[in-house]
C-alpha positions as CSV (number, residue, x, y, z in Angstrom):
1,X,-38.9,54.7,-136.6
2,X,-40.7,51.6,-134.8
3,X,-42.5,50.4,-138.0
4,X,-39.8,50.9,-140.5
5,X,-37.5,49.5,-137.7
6,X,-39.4,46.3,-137.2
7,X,-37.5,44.8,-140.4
8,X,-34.3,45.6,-138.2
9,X,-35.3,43.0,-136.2
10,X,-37.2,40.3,-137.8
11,X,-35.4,40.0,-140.5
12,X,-32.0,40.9,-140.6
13,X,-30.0,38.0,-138.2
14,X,-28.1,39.3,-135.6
15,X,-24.6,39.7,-137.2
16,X,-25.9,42.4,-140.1
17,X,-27.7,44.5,-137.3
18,X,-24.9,46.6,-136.6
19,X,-24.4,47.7,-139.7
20,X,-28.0,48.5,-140.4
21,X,-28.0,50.7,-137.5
22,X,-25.0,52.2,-138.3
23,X,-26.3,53.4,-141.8
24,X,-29.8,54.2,-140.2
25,X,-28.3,56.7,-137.7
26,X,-28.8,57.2,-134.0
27,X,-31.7,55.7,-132.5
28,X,-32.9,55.5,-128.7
29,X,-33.1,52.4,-126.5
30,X,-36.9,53.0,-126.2
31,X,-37.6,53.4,-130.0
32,X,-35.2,50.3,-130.5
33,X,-37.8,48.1,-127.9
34,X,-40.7,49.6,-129.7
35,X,-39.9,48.2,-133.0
36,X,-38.9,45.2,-131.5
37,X,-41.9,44.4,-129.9
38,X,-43.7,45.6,-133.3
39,X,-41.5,42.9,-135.7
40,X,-42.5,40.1,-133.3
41,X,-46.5,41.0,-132.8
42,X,-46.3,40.9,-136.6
43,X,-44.9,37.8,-137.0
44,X,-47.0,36.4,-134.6
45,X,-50.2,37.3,-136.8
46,X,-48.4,36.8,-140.4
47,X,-47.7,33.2,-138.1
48,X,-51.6,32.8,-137.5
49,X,-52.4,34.3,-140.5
50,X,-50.7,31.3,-142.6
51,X,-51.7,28.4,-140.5
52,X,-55.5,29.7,-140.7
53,X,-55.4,30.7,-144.3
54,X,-53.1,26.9,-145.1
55,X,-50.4,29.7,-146.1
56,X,-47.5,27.3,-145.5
57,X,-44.9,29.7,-147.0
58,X,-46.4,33.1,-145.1
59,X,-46.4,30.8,-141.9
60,X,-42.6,29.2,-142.6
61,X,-41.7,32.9,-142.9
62,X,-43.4,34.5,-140.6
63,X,-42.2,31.9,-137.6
64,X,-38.1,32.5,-139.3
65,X,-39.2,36.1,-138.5
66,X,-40.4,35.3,-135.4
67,X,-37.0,33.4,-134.6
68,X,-34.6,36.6,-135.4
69,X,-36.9,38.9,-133.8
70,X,-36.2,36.9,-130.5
71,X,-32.8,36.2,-130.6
């Protein structure tokens, strides 16, 4: 669940996270934290990957991903 789970977190805002969890079904706190910490690694290197590659749009995204996965 961590890797499909990651989207949970860097991409939907807080408000519509309920409801994705609710349709997903019932989930551990220590999956939950794993797929956290997966949606923000991955947005750090999308995040690096975009400023190296002059990827302004990957890099835009990626740091908005960033954002929600840390709030």
């Amino acid at each position: 669940p961590a890797i499909d789970l990651s989207l949970l977190w860097s991409f939907f805002p807080p408000a519509g996270r309920a409801a994705f969890l609710e349709a997903y079904g019932e989930l551990r706190d220590d999956q939950l934290v794993r797929a956290r910490l997966l949606a923000v690694n991955l947005c750090v290197i999308l995040a690096a990957y975009g400023h190296h590659e002059g990827m302004a749009g990957v890099k835009r995204e990626a740091l908005v991903g960033l954002e929600r996965a840390l709030a």
